[in-house]
Residue frames as qw, qx, qy, qz and C-alpha x, y, z in Angstrom:
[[0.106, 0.736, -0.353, -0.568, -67.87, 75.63, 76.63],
 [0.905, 0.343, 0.248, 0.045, -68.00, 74.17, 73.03],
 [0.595, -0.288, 0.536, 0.525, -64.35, 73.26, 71.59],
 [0.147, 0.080, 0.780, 0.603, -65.65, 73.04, 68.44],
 [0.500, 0.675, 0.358, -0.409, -68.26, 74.62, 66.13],
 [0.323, 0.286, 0.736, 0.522, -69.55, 74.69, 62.53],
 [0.222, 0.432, 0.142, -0.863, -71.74, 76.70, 60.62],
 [0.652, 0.707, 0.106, -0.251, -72.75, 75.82, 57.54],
 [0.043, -0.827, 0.415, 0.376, -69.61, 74.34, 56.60],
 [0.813, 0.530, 0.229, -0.079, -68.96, 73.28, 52.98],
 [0.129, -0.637, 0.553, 0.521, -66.30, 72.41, 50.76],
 [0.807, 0.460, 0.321, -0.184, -66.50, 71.68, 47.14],
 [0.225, -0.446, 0.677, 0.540, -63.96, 70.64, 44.47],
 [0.333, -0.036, -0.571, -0.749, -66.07, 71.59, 40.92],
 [0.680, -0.145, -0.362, -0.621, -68.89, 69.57, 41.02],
 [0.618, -0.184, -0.765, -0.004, -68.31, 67.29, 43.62],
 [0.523, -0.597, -0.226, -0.565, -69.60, 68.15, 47.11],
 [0.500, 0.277, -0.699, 0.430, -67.05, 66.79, 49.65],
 [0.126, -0.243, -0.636, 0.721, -68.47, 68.52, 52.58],
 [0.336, -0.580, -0.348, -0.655, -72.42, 70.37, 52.30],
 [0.447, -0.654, 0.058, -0.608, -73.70, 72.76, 55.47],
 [0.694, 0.205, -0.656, 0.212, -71.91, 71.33, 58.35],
 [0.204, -0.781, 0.229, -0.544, -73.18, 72.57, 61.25],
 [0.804, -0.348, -0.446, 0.183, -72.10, 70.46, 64.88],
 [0.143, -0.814, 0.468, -0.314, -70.59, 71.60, 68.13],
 [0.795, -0.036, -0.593, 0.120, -68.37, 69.50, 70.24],
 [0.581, -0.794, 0.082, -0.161, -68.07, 70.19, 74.22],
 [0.112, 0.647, -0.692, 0.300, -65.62, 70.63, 76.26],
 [0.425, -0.406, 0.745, -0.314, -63.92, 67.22, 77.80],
 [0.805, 0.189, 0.367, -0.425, -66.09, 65.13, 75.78],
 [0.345, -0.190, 0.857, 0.332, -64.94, 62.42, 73.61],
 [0.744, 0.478, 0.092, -0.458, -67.30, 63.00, 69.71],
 [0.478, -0.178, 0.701, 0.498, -66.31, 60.37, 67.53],
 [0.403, 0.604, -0.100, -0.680, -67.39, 61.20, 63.57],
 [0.566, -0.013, 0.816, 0.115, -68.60, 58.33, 61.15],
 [0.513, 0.678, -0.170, -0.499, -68.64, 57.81, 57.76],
 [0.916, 0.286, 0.275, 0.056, -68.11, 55.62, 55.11],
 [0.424, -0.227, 0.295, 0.826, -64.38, 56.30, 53.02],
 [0.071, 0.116, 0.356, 0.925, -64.80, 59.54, 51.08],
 [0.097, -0.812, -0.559, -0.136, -68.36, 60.56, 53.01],
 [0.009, 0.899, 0.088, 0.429, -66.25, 63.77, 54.38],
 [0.791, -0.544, -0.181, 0.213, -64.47, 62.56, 57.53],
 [0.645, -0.084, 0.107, 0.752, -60.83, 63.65, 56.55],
 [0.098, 0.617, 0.420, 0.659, -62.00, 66.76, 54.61],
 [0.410, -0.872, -0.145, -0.227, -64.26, 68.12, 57.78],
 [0.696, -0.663, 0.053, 0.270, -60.65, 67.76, 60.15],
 [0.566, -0.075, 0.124, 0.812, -58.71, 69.64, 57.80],
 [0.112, -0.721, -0.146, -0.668, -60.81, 72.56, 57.41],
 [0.581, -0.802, -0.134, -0.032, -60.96, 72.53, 61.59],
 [0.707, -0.478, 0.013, 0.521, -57.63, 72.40, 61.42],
 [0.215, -0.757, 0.279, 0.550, -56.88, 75.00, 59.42],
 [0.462, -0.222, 0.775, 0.368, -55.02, 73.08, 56.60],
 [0.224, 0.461, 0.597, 0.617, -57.52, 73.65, 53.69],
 [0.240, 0.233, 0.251, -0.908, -60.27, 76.82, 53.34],
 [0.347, 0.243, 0.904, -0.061, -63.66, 76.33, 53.12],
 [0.174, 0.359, 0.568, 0.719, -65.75, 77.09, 50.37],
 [0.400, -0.684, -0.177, -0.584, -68.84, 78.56, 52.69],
 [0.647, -0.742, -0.127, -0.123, -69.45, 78.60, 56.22],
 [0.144, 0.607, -0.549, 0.556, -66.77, 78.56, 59.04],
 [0.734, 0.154, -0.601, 0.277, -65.18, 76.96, 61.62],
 [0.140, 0.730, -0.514, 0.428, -63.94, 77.74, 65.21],
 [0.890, -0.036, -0.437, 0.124, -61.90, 76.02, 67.51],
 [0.392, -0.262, -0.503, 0.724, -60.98, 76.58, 71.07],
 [0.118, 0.897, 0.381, -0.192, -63.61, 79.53, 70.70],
 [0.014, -0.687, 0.285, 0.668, -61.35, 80.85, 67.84],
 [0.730, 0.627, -0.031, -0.272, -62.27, 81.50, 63.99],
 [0.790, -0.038, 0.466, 0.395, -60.18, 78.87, 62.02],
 [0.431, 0.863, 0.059, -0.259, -58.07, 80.76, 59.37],
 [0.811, 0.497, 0.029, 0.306, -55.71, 80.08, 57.04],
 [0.530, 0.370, -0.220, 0.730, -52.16, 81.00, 58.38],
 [0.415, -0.763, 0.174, -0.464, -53.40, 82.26, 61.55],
 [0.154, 0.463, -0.707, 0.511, -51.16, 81.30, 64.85],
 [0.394, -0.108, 0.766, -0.496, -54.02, 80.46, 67.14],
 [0.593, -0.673, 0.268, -0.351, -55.32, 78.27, 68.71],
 [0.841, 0.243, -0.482, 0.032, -52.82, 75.53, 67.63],
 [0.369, 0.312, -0.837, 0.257, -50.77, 75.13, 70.56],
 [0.404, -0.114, 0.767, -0.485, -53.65, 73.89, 72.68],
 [0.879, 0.380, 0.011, -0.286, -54.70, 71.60, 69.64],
 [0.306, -0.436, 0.775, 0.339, -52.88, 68.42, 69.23],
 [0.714, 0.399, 0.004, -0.575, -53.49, 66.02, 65.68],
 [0.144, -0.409, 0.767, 0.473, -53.03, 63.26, 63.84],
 [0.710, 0.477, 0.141, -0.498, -54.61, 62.99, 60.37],
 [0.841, 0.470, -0.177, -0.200, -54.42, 60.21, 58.04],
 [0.882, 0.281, -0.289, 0.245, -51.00, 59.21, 57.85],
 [0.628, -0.714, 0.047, 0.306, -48.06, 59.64, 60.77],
 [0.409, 0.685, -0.405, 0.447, -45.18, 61.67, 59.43],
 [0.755, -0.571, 0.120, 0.299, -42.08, 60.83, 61.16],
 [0.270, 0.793, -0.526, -0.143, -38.46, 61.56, 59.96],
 [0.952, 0.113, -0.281, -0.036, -37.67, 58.12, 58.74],
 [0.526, 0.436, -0.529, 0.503, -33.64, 58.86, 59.58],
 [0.242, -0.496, 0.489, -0.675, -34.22, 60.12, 63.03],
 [0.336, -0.201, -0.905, 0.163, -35.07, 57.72, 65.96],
 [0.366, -0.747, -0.535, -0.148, -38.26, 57.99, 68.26],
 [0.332, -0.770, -0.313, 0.445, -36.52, 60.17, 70.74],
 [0.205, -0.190, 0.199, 0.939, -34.88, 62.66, 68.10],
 [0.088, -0.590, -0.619, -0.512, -38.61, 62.91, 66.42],
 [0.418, -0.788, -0.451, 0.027, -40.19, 63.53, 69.95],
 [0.425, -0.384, -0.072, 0.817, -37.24, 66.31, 70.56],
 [0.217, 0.202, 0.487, 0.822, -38.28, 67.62, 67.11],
 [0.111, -0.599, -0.656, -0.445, -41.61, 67.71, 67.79],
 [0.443, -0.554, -0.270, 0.651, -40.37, 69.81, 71.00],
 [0.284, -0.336, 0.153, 0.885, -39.28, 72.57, 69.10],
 [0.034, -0.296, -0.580, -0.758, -42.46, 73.03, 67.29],
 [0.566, -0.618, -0.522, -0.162, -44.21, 73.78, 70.58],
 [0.180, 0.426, -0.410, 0.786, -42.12, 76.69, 72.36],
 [0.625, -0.455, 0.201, -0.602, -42.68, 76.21, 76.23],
 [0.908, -0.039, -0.304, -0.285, -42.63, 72.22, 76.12],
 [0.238, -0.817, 0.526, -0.014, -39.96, 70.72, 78.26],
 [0.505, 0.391, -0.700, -0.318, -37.86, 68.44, 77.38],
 [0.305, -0.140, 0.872, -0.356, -39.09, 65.89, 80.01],
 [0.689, 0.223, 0.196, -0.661, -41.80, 65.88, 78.29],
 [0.710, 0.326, -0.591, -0.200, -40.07, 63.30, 75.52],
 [0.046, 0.330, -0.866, 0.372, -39.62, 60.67, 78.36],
 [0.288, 0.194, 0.770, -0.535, -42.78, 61.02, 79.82],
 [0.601, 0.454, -0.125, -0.645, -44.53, 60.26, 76.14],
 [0.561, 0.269, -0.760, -0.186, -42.40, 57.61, 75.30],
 [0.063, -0.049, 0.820, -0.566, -43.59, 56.04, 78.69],
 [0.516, 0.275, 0.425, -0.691, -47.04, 56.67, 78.24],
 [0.545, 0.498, -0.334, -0.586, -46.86, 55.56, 74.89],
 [0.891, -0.009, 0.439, 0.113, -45.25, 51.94, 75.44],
 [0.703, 0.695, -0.104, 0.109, -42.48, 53.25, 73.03],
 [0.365, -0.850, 0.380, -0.012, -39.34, 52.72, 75.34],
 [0.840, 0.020, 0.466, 0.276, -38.03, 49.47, 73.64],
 [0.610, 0.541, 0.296, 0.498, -37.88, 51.43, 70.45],
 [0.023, -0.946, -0.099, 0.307, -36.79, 54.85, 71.81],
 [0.067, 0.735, -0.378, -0.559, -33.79, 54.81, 69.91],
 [0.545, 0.159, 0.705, 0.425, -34.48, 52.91, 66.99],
 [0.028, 0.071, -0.514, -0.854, -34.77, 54.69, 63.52],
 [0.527, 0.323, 0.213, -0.757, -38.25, 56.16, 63.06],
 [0.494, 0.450, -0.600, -0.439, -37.92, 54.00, 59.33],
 [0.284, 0.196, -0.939, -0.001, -37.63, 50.82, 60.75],
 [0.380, 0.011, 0.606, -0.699, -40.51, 51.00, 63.11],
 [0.177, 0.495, 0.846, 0.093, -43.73, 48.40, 62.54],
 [0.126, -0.605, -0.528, -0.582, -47.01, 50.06, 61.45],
 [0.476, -0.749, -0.432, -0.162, -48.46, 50.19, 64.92],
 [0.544, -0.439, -0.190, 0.690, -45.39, 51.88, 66.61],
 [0.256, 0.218, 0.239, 0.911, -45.37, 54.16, 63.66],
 [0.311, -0.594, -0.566, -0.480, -48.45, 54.83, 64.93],
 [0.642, -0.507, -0.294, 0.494, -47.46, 55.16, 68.80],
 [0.336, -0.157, 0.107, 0.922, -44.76, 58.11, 67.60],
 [0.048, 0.405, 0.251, 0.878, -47.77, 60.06, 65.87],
 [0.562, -0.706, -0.342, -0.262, -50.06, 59.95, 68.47],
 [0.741, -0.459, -0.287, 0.398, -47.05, 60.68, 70.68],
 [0.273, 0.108, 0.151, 0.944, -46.15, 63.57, 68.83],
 [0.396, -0.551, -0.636, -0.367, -49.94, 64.46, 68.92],
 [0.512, -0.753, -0.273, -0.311, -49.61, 64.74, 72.48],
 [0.653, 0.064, -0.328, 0.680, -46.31, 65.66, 73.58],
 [0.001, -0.229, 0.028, -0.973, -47.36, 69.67, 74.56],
 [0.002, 0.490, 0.777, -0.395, -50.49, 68.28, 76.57],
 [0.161, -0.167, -0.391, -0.891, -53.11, 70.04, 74.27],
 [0.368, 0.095, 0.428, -0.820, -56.65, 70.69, 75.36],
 [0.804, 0.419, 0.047, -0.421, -58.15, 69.64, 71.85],
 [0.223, -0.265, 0.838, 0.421, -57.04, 66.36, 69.71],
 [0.587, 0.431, -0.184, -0.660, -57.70, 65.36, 66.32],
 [0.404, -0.237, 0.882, 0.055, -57.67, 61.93, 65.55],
 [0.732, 0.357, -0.222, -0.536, -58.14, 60.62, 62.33],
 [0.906, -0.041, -0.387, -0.166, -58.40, 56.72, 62.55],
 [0.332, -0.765, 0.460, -0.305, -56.23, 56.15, 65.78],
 [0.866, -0.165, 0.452, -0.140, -56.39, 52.60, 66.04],
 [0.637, 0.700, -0.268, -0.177, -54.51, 52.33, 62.60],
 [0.530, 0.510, -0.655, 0.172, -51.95, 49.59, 62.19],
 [0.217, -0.512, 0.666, -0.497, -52.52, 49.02, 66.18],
 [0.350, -0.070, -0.931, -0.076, -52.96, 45.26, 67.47],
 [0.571, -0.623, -0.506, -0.171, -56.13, 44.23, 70.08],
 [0.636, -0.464, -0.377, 0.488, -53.71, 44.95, 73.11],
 [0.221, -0.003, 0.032, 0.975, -52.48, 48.38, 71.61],
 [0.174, -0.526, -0.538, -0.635, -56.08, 49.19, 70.61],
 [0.643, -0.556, -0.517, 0.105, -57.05, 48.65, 74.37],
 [0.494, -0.407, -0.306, 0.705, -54.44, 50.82, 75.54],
 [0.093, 0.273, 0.317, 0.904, -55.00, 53.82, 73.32],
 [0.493, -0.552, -0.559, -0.374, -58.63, 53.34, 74.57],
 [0.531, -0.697, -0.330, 0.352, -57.81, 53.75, 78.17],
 [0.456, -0.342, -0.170, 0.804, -55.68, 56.42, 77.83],
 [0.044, -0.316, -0.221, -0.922, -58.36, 58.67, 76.01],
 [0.569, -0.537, -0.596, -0.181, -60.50, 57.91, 78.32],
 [0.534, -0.598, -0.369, 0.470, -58.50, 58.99, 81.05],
 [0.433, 0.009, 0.137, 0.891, -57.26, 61.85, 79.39],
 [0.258, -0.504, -0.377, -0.733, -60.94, 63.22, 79.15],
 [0.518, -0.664, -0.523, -0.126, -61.69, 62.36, 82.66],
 [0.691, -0.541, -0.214, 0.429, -59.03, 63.29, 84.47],
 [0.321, -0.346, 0.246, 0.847, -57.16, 65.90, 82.22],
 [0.114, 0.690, 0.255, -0.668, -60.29, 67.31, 80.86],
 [0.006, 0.369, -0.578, -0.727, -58.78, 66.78, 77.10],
 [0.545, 0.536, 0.163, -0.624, -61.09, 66.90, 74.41],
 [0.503, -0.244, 0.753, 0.346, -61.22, 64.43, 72.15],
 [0.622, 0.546, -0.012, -0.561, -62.57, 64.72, 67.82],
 [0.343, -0.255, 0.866, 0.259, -61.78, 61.30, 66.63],
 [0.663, 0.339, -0.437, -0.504, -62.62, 59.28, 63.00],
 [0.244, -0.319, 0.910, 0.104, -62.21, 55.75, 62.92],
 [0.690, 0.086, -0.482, -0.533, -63.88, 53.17, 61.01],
 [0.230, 0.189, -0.808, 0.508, -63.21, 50.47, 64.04],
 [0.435, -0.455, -0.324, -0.707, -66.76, 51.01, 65.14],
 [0.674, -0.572, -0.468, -0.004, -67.47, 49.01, 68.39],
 [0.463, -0.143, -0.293, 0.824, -64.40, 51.09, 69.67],
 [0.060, -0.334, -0.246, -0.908, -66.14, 53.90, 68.95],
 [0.605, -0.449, -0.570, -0.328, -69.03, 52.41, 71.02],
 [0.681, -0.443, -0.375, 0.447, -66.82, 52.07, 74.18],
 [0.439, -0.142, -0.180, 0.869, -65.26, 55.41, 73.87],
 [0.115, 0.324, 0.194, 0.919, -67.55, 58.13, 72.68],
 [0.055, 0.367, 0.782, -0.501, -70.14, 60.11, 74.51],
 [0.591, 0.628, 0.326, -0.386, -71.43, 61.44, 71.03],
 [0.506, -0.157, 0.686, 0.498, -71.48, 60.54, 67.88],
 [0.431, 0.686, -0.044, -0.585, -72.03, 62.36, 64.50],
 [0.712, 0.277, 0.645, -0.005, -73.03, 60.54, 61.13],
 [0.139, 0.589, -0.364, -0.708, -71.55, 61.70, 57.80],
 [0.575, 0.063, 0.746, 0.331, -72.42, 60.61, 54.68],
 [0.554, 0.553, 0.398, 0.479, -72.00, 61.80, 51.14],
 [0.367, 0.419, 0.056, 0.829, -71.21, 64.88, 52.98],
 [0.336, -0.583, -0.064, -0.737, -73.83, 65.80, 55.00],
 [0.176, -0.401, 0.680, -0.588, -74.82, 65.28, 58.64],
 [0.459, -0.216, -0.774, -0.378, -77.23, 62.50, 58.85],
 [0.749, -0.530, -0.397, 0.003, -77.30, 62.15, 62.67],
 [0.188, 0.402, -0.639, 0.628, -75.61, 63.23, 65.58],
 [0.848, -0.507, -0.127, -0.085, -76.64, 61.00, 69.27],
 [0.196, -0.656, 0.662, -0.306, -75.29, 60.57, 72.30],
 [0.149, 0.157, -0.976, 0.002, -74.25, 56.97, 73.42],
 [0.301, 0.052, 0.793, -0.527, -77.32, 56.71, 74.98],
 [0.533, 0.528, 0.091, -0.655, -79.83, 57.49, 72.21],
 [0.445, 0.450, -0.701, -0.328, -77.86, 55.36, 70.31],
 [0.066, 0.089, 0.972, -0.205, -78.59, 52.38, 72.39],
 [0.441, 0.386, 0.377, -0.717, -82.38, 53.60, 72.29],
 [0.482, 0.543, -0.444, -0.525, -82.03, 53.72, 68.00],
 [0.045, 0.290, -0.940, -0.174, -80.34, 50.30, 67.93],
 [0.766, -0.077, -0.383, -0.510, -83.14, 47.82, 66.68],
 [0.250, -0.258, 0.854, -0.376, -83.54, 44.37, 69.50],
 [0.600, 0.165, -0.598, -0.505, -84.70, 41.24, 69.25],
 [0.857, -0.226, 0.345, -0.310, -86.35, 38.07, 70.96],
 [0.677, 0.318, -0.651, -0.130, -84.45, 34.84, 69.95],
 [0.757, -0.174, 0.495, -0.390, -85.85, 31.86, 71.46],
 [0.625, 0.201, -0.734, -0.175, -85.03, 27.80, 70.86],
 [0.712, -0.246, 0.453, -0.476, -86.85, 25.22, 72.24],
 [0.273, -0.208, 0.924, 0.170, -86.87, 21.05, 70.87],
 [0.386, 0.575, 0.687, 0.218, -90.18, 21.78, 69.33],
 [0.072, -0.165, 0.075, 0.981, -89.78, 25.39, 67.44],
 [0.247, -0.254, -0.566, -0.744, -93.12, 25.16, 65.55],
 [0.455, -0.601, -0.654, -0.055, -95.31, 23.87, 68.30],
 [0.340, -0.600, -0.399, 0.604, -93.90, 26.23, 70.80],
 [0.175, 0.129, 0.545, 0.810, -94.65, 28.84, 68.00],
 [0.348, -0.581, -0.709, -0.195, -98.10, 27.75, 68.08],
 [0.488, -0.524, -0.588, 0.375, -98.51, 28.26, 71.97],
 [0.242, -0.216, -0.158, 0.933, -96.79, 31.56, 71.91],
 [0.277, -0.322, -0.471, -0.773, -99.66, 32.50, 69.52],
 [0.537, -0.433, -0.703, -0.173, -102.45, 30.73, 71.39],
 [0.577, -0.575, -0.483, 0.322, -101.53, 31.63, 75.00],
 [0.283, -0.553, -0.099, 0.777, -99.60, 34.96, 75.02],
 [0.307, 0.903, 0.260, -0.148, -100.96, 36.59, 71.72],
 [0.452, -0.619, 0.422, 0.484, -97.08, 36.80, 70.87],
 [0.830, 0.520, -0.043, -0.194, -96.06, 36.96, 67.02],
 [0.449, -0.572, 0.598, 0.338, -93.10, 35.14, 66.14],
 [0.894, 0.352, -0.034, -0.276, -91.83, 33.60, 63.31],
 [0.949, -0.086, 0.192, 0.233, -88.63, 31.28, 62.13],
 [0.406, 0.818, -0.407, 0.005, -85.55, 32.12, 61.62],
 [0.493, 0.441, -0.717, 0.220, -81.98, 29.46, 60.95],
 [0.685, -0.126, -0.709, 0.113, -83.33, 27.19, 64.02],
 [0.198, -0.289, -0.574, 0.740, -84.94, 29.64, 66.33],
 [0.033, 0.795, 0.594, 0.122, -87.78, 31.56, 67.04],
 [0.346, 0.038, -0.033, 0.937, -87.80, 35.22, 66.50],
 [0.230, -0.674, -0.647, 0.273, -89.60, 38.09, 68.24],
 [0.307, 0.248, -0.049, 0.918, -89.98, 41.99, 67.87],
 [0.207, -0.785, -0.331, -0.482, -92.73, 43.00, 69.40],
 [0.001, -0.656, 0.434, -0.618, -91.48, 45.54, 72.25],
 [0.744, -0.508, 0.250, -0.354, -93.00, 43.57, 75.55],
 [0.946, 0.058, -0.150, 0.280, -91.27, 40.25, 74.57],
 [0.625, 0.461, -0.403, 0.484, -88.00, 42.02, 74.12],
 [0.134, -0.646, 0.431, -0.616, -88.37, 44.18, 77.65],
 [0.844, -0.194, 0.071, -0.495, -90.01, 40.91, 78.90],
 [0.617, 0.378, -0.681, -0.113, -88.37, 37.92, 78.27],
 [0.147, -0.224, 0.755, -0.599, -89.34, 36.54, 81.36],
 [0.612, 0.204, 0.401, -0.650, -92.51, 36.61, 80.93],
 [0.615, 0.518, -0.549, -0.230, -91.72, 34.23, 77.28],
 [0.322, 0.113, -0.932, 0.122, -90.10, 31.55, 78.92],
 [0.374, -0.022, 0.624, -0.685, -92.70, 31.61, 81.59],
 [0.652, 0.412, 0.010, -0.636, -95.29, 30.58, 78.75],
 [0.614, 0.419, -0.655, -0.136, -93.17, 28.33, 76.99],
 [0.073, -0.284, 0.875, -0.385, -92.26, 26.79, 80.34],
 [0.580, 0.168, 0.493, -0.626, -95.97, 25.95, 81.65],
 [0.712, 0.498, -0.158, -0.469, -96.64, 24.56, 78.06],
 [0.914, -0.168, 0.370, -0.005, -94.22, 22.29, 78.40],
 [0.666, 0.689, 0.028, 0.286, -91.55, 24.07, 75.68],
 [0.474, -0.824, 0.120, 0.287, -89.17, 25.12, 77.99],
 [0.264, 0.954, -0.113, -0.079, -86.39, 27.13, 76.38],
 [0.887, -0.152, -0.024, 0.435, -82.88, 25.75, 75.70],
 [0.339, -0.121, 0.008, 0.933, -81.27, 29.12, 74.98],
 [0.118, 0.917, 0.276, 0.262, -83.29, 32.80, 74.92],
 [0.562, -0.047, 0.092, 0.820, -81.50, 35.48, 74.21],
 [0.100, 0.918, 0.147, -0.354, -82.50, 39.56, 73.66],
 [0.718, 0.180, 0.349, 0.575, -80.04, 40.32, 70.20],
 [0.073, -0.828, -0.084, 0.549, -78.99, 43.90, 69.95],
 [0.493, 0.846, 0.119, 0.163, -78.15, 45.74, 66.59],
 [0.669, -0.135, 0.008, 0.730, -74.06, 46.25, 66.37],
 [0.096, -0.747, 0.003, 0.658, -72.84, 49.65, 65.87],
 [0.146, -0.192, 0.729, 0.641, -71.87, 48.68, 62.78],
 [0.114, 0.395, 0.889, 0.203, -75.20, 47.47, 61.65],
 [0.152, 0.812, 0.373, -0.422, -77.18, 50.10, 63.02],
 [0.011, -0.660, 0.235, 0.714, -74.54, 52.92, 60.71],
 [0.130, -0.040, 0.721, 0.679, -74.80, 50.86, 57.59],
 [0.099, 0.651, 0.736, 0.159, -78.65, 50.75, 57.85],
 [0.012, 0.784, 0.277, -0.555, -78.86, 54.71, 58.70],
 [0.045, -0.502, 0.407, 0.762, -76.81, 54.97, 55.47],
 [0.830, 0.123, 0.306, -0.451, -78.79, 52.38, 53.42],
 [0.288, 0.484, -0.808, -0.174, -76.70, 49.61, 52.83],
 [0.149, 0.101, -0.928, 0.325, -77.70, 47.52, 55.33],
 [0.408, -0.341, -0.458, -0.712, -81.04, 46.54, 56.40],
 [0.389, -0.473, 0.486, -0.623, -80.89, 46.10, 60.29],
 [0.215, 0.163, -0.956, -0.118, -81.61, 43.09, 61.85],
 [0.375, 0.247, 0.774, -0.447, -85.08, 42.93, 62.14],
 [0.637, 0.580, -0.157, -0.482, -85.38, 43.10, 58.29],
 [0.058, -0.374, 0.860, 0.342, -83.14, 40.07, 57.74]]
């Protein structure tokens, strides 16, 4: 079953073009993360799913229900947090998470224990929502987010304000939350190698439109790879590769550099040559294309790294 669908959905403010023909689905259980440069559409596309603006054309639905202005469903099996965490500054973490109780009829109140537990927010449960760091402030929206165990979550940049160790935990617990509790996950972030570890597809925005959408695998497939060989004679063993294996290479910053496809799936079969010649390798290495690299080069900023 697909959580999420598009149609053709578009939103425009006069002449500019925020969102153009959006079409994507997102499965159930699956974790889609959604990239984009700032202002290519990210925020925009997860407040029309949520309801929160109307779009100019096409249409939405979520949980296999049409998104509509001031409709009721399917929000309480849709948790979110976009852009900024709202908290009541005055209130402390457990009078938010009580609050956020009563905006979710059904929830119990155990449930504000067993969030602020899951969350790593028990030091601060009663401190003033106001005084909290960034990255707790962050903890309480994602804990509000998911206090009513929703089915679908929105996450716009998640990792916001959070250190390496918080980042890590956030990470495991969507992770388990999709494997084990089935919960769908539609996340932004700009954080990109996370994005690598956590999604199992991933959809490309820019200037509005879709550019791409791959699954983790295809994306490893897409990513550009490289030979990178050093030896104590780079030019002669240069030579050899020419001469004896028919191999092009050329220099790069105090190593030798390779793209043709056998080398890279090979690289055995490289030092073997270099060995026997008498060039024997002090470091080879197979260089993959970051996540980061690959998205700026799909957008053209960037020019991958077998164009450097």
């Amino acid at each position: 079953m697909n959580m999420i669908e598009t149609v053709g959905l578009s939103k425009y403010y006069g002449e500019v073009r925020a969102v153009e023909d959006l079409s994507l689905n997102v499965a159930e259980g699956e974790i889609y993360a959604f990239l984009g440069l700032n202002g290519a559409g990210k925020t925009t596309t997860i407040r029309m799913l949520l309801g929160m603006i109307k779009p100019t054309k096409g249409y939405a639905t979520v949980i296999q229900t049409r998104v509509q202005l001031g409709s009721n469903q399917p929000w309480k099996d849709v948790g979110y947090l976009v852009e900024t965490p709202h908290a009541y500054p005055e209130l402390t973490v457990v009078e938010n998470l009580e609050a956020a109780c009563y905006l979710h009829p059904g929830t119990p109140r155990s449930a504000v224990s067993e969030i602020i537990e899951r969350l790593g927010l028990a030091e601060y449960a009663n401190r003033r929502a106001g005084n909290l760091s960034l990255g707790n402030i962050q903890r309480l929206g994602l804990a509000k987010a998911l206090i009513h165990k929703p089915r679908l979550l929105f996450l716009d940049e998640p990792a916001n304000g959070l250190d390496p160790s918080g980042i890590v935990e956030i990470r495991e617990l969507l992770l388990q939350m999709t494997h084990e509790e089935g919960v769908t996950v539609f996340m932004s972030s700009h954080i990109l190698a996370e994005v690598s570890r956590l999604a199992q597809r991933i959809g490309i925005i820019h200037n509005g439109r879709l550019l791409q959408e791959l699954t983790r695998d295809e994306l490893e497939q897409n990513r550009q790879r490289r030979l990178m060989v050093q030896t104590r004679d780079n030019h002669r063993a240069m030579q050899v590769l020419r001469s004896v294996g028919n191999i092009e290479s050329v220099p790069l910053n105090g190593s030798i550099l390779m793209n043709d496809k056998l080398s890279i799936d090979q690289p055995d079969r490289v030092n073997e040559i270099l060995v026997k010649a008498g060039f024997p390798p002090t470091r080879l290495y197979v260089e993959e294309e970051e996540l980061e690299d690959y998205f700026l080069r799909l957008v053209g900023i960037g020019e991958g790294i077998n164009n450097e």
